[in-house]
C-alpha positions in Angstrom: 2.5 5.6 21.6 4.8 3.5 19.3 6.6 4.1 16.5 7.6 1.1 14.1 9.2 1.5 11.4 10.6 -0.8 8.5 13.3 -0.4 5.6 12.8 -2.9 3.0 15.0 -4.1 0.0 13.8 -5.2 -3.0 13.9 -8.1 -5.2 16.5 -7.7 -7.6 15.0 -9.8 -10.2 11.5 -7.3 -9.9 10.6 -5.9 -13.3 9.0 -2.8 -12.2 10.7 -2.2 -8.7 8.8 1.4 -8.9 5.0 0.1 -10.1 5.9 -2.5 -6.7 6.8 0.2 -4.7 3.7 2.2 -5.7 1.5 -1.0 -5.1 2.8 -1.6 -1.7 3.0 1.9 -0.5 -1.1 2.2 -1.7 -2.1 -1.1 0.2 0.0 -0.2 3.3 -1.4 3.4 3.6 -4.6 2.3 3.3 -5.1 0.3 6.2 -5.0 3.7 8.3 -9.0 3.8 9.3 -9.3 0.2 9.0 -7.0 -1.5 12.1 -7.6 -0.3 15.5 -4.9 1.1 17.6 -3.0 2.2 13.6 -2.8 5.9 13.9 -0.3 6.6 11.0 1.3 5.1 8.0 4.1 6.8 5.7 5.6 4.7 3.1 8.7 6.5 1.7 9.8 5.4 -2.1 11.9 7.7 -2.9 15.3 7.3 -0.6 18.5 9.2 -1.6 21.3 7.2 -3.5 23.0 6.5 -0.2 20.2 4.5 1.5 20.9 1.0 1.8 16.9 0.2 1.1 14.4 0.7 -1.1 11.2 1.1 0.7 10.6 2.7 4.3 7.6 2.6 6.5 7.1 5.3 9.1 4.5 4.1 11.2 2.6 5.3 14.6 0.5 3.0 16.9 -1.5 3.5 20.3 0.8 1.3 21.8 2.3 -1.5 21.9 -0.6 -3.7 22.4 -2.0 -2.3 19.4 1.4 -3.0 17.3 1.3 -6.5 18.5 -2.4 -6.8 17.0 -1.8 -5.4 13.9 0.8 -8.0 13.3 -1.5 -10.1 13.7 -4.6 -8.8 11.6 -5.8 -10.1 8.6 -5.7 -6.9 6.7 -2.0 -6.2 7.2 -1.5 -9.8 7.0 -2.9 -9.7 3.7 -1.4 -7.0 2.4 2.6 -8.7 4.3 2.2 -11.7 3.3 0.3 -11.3 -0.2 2.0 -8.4 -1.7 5.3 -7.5 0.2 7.3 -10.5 1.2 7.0 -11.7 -2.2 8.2 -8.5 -3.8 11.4 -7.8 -0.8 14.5 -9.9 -0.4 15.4 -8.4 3.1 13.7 -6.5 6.0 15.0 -4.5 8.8 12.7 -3.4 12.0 13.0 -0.9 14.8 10.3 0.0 17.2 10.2 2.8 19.9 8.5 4.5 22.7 7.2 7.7 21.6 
C-alpha cells in the first residue's frame, strides 16, 4: 500500500479560506468509492497555529500503480484542477510505502 499525502497553502487573497477548505475537503473525500485502487481520504482543515499549511490530505492507495492512476483520473482531475489549484498558492507532496 501507499500512503500520499499533501499540505496545501492557501490563497491569500481567498475570501472565505474556511467555506474553500470545506468545498475541497467535500469533493476530495468523496471520490473514496468512486476511483479504483483509492482506499482512504482524510482532509484535515483544522491544523494548529504552528503548521506551515492550511489544508492536509492523508491519503491511502493499493499501490503505487493505483496512485499513479488516480493522478491521472478524470474525477480527481476535476476536482485538482477545477477546484483546488485555483484556490492554493503552494503544494507540498510525500509518498510512502506502507
Amino acid at each position: 500500500m501507499v500512503k500520499h499525502m499533501i499540505i496545501w497553502k492557501m490563497k491569500d487573497e481567498l475570501a472565505d479560506k474556511a467555506a474553500k477548505a470545506a468545498q475541497i475537503k467535500a469533493a476530495l473525500e468523496g471520490l473514496v468509492g468512486k476511483i479504483e485502487g483509492l482506499l482512504e481520504m482524510r482532509i484535515l482543515t483544522e491544523g494548529l497555529p504552528s503548521s506551515a499549511g492550511d489544508l492536509m490530505m492523508d491519503s491511502l492507495f493499493e499501490s503505487q500503480a493505483a496512485l499513479d492512476a488516480y493522478q491521472e483520473n478524470p474525477l480527481h482531475k476535476e476536482v485538482a484542477v477545477g477546484l483546488v489549484r485555483p484556490a492554493v498558492s503552494a503544494r507540498l507532496s510525500f509518498d510512502y510505502t506502507v
